[in-house]
Backbone as CSV, one residue per row, in Angstrom:
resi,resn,N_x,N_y,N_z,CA_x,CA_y,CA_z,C_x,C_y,C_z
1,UNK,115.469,61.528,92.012,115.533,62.749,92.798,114.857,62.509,94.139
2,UNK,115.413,62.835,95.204,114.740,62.589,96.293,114.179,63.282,97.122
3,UNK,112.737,63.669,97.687,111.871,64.264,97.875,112.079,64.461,99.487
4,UNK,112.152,65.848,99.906,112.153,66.125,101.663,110.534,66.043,102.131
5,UNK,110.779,65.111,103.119,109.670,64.934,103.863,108.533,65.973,104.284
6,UNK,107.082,65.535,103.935,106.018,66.527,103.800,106.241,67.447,104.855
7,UNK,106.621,66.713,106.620,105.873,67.654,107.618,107.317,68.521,107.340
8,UNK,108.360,68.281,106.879,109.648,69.889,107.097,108.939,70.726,105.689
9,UNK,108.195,70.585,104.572,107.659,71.322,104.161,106.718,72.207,104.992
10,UNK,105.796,71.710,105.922,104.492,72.682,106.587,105.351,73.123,107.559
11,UNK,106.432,72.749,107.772,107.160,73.176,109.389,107.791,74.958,108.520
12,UNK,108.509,74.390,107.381,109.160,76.235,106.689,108.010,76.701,106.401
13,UNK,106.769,75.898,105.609,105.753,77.000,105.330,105.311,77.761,106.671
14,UNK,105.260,76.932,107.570,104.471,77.491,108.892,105.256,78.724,109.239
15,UNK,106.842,78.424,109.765,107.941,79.283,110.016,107.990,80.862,108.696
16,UNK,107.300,80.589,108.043,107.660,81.747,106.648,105.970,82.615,106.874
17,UNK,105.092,81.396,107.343,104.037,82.468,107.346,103.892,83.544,108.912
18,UNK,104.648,83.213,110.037,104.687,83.631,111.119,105.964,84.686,110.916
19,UNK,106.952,84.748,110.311,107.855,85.915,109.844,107.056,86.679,108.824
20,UNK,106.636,86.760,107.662,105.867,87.246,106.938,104.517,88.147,107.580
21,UNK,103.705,87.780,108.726,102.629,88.613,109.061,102.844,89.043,110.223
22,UNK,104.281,88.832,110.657,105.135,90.582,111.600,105.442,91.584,111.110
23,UNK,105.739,91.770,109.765,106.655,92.836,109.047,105.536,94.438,109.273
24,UNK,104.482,93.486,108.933,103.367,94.988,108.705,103.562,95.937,109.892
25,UNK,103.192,95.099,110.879,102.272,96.110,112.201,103.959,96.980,112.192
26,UNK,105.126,96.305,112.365,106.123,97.113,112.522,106.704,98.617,111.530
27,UNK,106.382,97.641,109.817,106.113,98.858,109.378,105.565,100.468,109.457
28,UNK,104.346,100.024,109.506,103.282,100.928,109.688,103.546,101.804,111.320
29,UNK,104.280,101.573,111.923,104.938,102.188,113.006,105.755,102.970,113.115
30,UNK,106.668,102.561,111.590,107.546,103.180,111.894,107.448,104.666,110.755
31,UNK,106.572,103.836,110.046,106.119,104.750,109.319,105.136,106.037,109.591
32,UNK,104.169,105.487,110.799,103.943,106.964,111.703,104.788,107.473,112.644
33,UNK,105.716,106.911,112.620,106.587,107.846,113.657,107.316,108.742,113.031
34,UNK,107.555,108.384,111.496,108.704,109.011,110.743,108.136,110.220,110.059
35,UNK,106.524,110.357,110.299,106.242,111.293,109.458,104.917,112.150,110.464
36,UNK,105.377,113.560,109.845,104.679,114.465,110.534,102.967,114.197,110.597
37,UNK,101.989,114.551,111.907,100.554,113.868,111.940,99.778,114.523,110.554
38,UNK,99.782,115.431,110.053,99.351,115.990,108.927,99.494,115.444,107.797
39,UNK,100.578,114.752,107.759,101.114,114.005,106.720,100.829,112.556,106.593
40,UNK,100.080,112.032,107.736,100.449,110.534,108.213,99.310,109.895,107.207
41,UNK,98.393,110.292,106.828,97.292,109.662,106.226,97.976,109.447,104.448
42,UNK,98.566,110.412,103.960,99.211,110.565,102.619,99.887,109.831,102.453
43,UNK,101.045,109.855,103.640,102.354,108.769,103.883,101.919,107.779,103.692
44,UNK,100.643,107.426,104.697,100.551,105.769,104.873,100.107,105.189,103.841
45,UNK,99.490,106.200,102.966,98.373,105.559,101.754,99.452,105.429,100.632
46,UNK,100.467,106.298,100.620,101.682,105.529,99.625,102.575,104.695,99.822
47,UNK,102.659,104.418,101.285,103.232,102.711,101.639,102.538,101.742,100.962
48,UNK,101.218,101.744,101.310,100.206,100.917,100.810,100.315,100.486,99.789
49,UNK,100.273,101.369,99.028,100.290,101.462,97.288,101.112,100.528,96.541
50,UNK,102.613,101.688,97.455,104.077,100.676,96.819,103.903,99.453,97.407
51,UNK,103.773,99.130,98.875,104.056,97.930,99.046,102.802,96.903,98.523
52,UNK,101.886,96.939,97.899,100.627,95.652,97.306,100.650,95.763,96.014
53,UNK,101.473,97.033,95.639,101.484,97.216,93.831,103.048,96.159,93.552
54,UNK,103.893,95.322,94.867,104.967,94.619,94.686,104.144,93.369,95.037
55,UNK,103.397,93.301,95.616,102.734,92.192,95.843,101.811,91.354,94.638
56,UNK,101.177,92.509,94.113,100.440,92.338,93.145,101.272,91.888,91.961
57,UNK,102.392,92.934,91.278,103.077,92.912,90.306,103.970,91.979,90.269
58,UNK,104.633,91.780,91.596,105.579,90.762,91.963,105.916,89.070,91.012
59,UNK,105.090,88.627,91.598,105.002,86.990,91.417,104.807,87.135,89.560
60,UNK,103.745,87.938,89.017,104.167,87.759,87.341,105.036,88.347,86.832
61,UNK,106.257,89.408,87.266,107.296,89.586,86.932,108.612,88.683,87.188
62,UNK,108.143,88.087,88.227,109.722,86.786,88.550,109.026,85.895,87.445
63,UNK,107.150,85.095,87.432,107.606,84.026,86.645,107.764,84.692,85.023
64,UNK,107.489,85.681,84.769,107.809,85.977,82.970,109.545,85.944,82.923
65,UNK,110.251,86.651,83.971,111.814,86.374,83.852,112.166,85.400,84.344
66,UNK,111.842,84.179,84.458,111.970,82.961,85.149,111.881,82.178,83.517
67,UNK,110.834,82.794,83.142,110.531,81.560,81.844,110.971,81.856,80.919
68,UNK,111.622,83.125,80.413,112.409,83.980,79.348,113.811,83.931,79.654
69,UNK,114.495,84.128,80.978,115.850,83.989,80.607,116.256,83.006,81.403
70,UNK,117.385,82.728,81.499,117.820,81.629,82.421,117.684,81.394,84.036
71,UNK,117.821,80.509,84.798,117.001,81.400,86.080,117.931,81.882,86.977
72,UNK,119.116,81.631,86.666,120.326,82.064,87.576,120.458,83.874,86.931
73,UNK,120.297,83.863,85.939,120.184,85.392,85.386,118.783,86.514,85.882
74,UNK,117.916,85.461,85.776,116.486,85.858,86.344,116.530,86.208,87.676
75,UNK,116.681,85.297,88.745,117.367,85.710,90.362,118.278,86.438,90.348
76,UNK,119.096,86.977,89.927,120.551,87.812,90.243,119.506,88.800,90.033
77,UNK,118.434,89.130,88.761,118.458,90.353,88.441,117.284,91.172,89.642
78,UNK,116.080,90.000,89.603,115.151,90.123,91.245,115.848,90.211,91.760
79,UNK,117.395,89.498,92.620,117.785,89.773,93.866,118.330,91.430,93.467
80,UNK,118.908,92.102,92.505,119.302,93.211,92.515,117.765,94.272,92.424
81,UNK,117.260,94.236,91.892,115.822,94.823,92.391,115.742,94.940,93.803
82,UNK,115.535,93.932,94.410,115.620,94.085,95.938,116.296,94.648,96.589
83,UNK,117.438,94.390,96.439,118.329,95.484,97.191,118.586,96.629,96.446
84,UNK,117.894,96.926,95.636,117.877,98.682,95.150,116.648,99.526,96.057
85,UNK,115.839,98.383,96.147,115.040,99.104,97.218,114.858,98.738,98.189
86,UNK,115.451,97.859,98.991,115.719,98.299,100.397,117.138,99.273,100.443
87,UNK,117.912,98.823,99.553,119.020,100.361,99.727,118.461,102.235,99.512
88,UNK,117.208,102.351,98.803,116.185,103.326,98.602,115.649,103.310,100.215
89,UNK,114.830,102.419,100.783,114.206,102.453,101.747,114.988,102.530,102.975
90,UNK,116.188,102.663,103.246,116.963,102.242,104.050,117.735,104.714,104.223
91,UNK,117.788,104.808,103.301,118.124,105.934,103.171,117.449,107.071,103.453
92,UNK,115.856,106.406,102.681,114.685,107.033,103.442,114.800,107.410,105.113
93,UNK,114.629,105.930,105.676,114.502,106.064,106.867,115.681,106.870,107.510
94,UNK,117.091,106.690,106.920,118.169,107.315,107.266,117.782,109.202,107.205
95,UNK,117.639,109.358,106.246,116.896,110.910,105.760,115.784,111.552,107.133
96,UNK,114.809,110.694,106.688,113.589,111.018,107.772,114.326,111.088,109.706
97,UNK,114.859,110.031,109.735,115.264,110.124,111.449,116.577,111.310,111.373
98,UNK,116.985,112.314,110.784,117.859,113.085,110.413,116.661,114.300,110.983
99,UNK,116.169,114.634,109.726,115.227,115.462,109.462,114.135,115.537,111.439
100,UNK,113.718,114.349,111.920,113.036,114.216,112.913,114.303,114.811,114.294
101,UNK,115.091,114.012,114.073,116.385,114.826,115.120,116.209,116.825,114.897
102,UNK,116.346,116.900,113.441,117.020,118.214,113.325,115.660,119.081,113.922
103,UNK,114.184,118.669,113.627,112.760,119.283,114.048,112.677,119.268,115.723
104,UNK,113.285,118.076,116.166,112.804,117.994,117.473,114.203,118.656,118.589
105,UNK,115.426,119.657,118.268,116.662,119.724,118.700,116.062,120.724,119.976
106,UNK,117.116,121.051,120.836,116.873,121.502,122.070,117.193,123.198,121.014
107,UNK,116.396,123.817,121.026,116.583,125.437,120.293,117.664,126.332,121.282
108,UNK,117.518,125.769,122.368,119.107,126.922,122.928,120.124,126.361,122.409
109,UNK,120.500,125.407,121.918,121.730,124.373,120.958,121.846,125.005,120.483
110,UNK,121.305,125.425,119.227,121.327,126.189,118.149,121.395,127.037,118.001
């Protein structure tokens, strides 16, 4: 079996850790923008939650279905997890910038 050279290993790790510690600050942006200031402390503290309770839970739920079923069955079923919730999160945001249009409309429109 033949082994890819160490430095293109640190070159994707490097490349994965510089995509990986953008996601937040953008999050968390958009996530105060999407939600009313009264609300923003509640909101943010259940981003939090969900998103480190996937972090946390994450990695021993792929390797227990990694080592129990086959791994092509194991990935299909994580990759469908994933896109159940970014298709959830995606609707959200769809919902919320709806809701923010309909709060912020010119009132003689209407």
């Amino acid at each position: 079996m033949e082994v890819a050279p160490r430095w293109l290993f640190y070159a994707l790790a490097a490349a994965l850790g510089l995509c990986a510690s953008g996601w937040n600050g953008v999050f968390f942006a958009e996530v105060a923008r999407a939600v009313p200031a009264a609300a923003l402390g509640s909101v943010t503290g259940r981003a939090l939650t969900i998103t480190f309770a996937g972090v946390v839970v994450g990695p021993s739920v792929a390797g227990f279905l990694l080592s129990t079923l086959a791994p092509a069955i194991a990935l299909l079923g994580l990759m469908a997890v994933a896109l159940a919730g970014s298709l959830l999160a995606w609707a959200g945001v769809v919902k919320s910038r709806r809701l923010t249009r309909r709060d912020h409309a010119d009132p003689v429109s209407l």
